[in-house]
N, C-alpha and C positions, 0 to 999 in steps of 0.2 A: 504494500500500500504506500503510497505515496503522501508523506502528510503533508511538501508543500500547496499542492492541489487544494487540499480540501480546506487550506486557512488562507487562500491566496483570497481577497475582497474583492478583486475587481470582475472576477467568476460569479460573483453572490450578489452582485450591484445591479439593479433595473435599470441601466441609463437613461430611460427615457422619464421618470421622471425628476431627476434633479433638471433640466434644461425647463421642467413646465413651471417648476416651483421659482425659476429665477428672471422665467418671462411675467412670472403673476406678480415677484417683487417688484421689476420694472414696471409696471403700470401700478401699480400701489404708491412707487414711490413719485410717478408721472404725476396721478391723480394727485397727489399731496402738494405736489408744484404747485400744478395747478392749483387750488386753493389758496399755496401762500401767494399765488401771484396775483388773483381775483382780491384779495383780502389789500391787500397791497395798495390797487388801483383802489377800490372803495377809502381806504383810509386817505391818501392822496387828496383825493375829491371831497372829501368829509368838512370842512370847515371853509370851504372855498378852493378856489382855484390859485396856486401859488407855483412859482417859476422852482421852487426848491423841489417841492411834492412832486410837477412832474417829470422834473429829470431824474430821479430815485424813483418813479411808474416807467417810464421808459427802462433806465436800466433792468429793472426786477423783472419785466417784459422780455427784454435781448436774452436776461440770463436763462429765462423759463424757455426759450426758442433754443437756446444755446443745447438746454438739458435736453428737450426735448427729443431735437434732433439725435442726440447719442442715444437717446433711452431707445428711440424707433430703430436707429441701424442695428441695435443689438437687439429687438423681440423680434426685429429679421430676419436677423444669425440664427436666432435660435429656434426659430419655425423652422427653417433648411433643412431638407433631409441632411442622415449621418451626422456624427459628433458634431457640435457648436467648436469653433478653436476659443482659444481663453481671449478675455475680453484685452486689448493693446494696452498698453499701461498709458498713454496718451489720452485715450478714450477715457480712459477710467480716470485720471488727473481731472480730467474736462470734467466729467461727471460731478464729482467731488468737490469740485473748486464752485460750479456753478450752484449746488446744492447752499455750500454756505455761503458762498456771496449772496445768493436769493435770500437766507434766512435773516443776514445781516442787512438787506436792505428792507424787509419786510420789518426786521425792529426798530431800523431808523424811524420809517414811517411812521411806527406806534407812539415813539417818543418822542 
């Protein structure tokens, strides 16, 4: 009997759904964008209209388009038949970067 076989994980692994469960994260975390970025515009517009509010509604807007567009090329990837490859580390910087610059200009707003 061979015991590496029967303790090797990648033999015991479903591939197919770790790829669904990280397409459902990407729109989970699209959908939350979105939000902070609706949330954003509303607070902007909330006490009048001011040259500050809407260049921090523009930005928070670029950066939600910014995200967006990575989050789509990857729940792309990962509808494509066979293996998804790993996300570029460029991609994923972009992602990351835009998530918190959006959050920080969503607290500007608040405050």
């Amino acid at each position: 009997m061979n015991a590496g076989a029967a303790t090797d994980p990648a033999q015991d692994r479903d591939p197919g759904l770790q790829p669904e469960r990280t397409r459902l994260a990407w729109r989970r975390t699209t959908l939350s964008s979105t939000v902070a970025a609706v949330l954003a515009m509303k607070a902007s517009l909330h006490g009048g209209v001011r040259v500050e509010g809407v260049l921090v509604c523009a930005l928070c807007c670029a950066l939600w388009l910014g995200f967006l567009t990575v989050a789509h090329r990857r729940i792309r990837t990962l509808t494509a038949d066979g293996e998804p490859p790993a996300l570029a580390p460029r991609h994923a910087t972009t992602a990351v970067l835009c998530a918190v610059a959006l959050a920080v200009c969503a607290a500007v707003l608040v405050y």
